[in-house]
N, C-alpha and C positions, 0 to 999 in steps of 0.2 A: 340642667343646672349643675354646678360645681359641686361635688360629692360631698367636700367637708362641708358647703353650706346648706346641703342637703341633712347633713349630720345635725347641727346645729338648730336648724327649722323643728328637726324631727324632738328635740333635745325639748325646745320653747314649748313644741304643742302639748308633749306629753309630760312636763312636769306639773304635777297638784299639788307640792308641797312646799316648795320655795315662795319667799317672799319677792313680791316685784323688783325691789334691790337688789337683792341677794343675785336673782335672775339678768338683771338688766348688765349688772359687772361682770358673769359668766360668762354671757353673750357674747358684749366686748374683748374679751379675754381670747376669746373663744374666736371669732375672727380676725382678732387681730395677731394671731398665731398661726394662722394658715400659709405656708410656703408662697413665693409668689404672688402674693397679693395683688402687687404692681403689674398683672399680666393677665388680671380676671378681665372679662369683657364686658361693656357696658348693660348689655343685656341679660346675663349673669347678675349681674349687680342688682338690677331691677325686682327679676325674675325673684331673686331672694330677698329683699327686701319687702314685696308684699306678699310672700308665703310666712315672711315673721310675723306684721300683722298680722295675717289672718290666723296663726297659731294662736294667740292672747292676744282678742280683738278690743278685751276690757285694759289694755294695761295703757299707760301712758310711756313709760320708760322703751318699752318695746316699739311703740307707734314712733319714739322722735327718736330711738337709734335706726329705724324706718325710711321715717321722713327723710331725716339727716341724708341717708344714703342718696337717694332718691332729688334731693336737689344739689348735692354736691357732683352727681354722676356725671355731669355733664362740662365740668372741669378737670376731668378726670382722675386714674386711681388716686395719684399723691395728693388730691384736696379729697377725697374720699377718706384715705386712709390719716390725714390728718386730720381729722373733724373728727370719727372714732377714737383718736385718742387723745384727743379732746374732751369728749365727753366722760371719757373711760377716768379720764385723770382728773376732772373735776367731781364727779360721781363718789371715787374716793377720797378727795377731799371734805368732802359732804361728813361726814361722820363725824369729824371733828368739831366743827362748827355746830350741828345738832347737837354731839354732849357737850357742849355750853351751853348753849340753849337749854336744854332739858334740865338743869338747875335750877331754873326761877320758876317752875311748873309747880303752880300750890298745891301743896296737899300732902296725906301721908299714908290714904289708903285709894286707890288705883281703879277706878271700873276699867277691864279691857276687852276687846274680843279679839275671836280670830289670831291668826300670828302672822306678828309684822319682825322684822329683824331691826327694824328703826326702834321700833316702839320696846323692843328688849333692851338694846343698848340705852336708851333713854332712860329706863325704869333703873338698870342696874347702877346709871350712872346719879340719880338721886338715892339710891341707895348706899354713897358712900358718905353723904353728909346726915342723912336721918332714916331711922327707923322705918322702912314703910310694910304697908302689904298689899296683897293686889288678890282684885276679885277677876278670873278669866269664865267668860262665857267658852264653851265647849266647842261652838261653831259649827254645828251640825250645816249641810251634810258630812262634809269631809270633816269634822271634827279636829280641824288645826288647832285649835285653842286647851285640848291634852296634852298636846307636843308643849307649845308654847308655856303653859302653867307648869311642867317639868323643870322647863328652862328657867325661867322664874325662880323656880323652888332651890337653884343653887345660890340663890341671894337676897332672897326675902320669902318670907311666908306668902300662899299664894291658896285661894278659896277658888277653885273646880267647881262653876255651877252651868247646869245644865241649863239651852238658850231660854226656855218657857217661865224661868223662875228669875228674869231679869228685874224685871217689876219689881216685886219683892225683895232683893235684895241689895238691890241701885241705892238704895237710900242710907247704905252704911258706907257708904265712898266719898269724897270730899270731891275727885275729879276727873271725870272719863277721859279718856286719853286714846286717840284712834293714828293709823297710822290707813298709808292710802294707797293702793294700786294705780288710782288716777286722781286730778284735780280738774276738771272740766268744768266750761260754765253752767250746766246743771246742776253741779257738785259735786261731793265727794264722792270716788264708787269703790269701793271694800267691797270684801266677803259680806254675803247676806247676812245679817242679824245687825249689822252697824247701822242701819237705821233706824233700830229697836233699842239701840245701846242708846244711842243721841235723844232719841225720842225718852228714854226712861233718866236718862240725865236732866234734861228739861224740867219734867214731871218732880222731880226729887230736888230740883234747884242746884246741881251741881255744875261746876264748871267743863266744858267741853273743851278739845283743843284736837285738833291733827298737828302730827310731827311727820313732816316727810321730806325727802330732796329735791331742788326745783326740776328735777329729770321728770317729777308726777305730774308735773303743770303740764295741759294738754289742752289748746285751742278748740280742740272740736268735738262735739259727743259721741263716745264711745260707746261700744253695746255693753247691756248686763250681762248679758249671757245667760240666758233659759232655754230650758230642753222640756219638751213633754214625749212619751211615751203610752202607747196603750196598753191597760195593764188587760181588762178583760173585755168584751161589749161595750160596754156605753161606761165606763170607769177610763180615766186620763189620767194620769201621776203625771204633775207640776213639778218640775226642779229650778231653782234659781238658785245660782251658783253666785251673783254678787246684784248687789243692790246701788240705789244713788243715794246719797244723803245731804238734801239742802245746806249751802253753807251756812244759812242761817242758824243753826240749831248749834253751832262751833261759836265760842268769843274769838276767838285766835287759832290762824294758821302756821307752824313753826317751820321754817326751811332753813337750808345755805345761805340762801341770800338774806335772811332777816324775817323778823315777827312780824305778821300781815291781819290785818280783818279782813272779814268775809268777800267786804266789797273792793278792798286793798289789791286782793290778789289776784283778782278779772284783771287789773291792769297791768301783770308780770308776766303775761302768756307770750308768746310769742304768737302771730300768727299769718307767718309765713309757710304753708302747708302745698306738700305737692298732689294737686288736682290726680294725679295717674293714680295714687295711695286711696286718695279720701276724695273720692270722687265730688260730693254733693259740698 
């Protein structure tokens, strides 16, 4: 395979800290920088396109700049390299149309988890018409959600609590606000504890919503992605590194294209998928 797409796979599988967006615009950026493009081979093409999914097999963004490759391949590079920047340039447009959206989002104290870079820009951009604050779960394992309440903390006050004391403290929020790695018709699939956040939104009666770009909209079920390890004898340590969270437990889904319900947004999917990618 082509070295810089070898670069790039290597880039997708080993970051834990970026946001699916943040990632998915990299990516694009990131290929579409490569010398040459018009002179990769089809096989090449392929070859990289399913070592990306299987880098981040949970993400949507990464699965349809994927896909995308995968059925444009066979019109060759310049409908390849045109659909990437395609995507690339609607993806940044996206931002805009979120913080509009993210204005009519009620409320003036925040439940969040985990770090989303949608769900920051969202937060800061209701931040310039009212006072808010935001309560950040920690996001154990990897604990994004200390970064992200950092981040926070340069424009609004922002309450650091650890995932186990969600319960407890949900009930001082007016409305959880999640952002999404994917949107599939299972649901939503985030960093693990978002379906503890939804589920304790419920419980306390506050308003639910995901904000994300229609790049997250993903036709087919993606993995969660869990690892087990043997720690001694007959002792296993569980890791679940992201969870699904029914869309029911959300009033409203926020994209580019417009405010959707739960059952709204099954019908925004695309699902034209290439069988070589996503077998089943």
């Amino acid at each position: 395979m082509n070295q810089q797409f070898s670069r790039i796979t290597e880039y997708v599988a080993g970051d834990i800290h970026s946001g699916a967006a943040e990632m998915a615009v990299k990516t694009l950026r990131d290929i579409l920088s490569i010398d040459s493009l018009d002179t990769v081979s089809q096989e090449d093409w392929k070859e990289f396109a399913i070592n990306l999914h299987h880098g981040k097999p949970c993400m949507a963004p990464i699965f349809n700049i994927a896909n995308a490759i995968m059925i444009y391949v066979p019109e060759g590079n310049s409908a390849v390299i045109k659909v990437l920047k395609r995507i690339l340039r609607q993806e940044e447009e996206s931002t805009e149309s979120l913080r509009k959206s993210a204005r009519n989002i009620f409320g003036d104290v925040f439940l969040t988890t985990t770090y989303s870079s949608t769900v920051l820009k969202a937060l800061a951009e209701i931040s310039k018409t009212r006072d808010i604050k935001v309560i950040a779960t920690e996001s154990a394992p990897g604990k994004e959600g200390r970064l992200f309440a950092n981040l926070v903390g340069e424009f609004a006050d922002c309450k650091l609590i650890h995932d186990s004391t969600i319960f407890s403290v949900a009930s001082e929020a007016d409305c959880f606000i999640s952002g999404a790695d994917s949107i599939i018709p299972k649901g939503v699939v985030n960093k693990v504890g978002t379906r503890t956040a939804a589920e304790a939104a419920r419980v306390c009666g506050l308003d639910s919503c995901v904000i994300c770009s229609s790049l997250k909209l993903c036709p087919v079920n993606l993995s969660d992605l869990h690892v087990t390890r043997k720690l001694n004898g007959r002792v296993e340590e569980y890791n679940q590194i992201f969870d699904v969270t029914s869309l029911n437990l959300f009033q409203k889904v926020i994209t580019d294209l417009g405010d959707y319900t739960p059952n709204d947004i099954l019908k925004n999917m695309s699902s034209n998928v290439s069988k070589e990618l996503y077998g089943n």
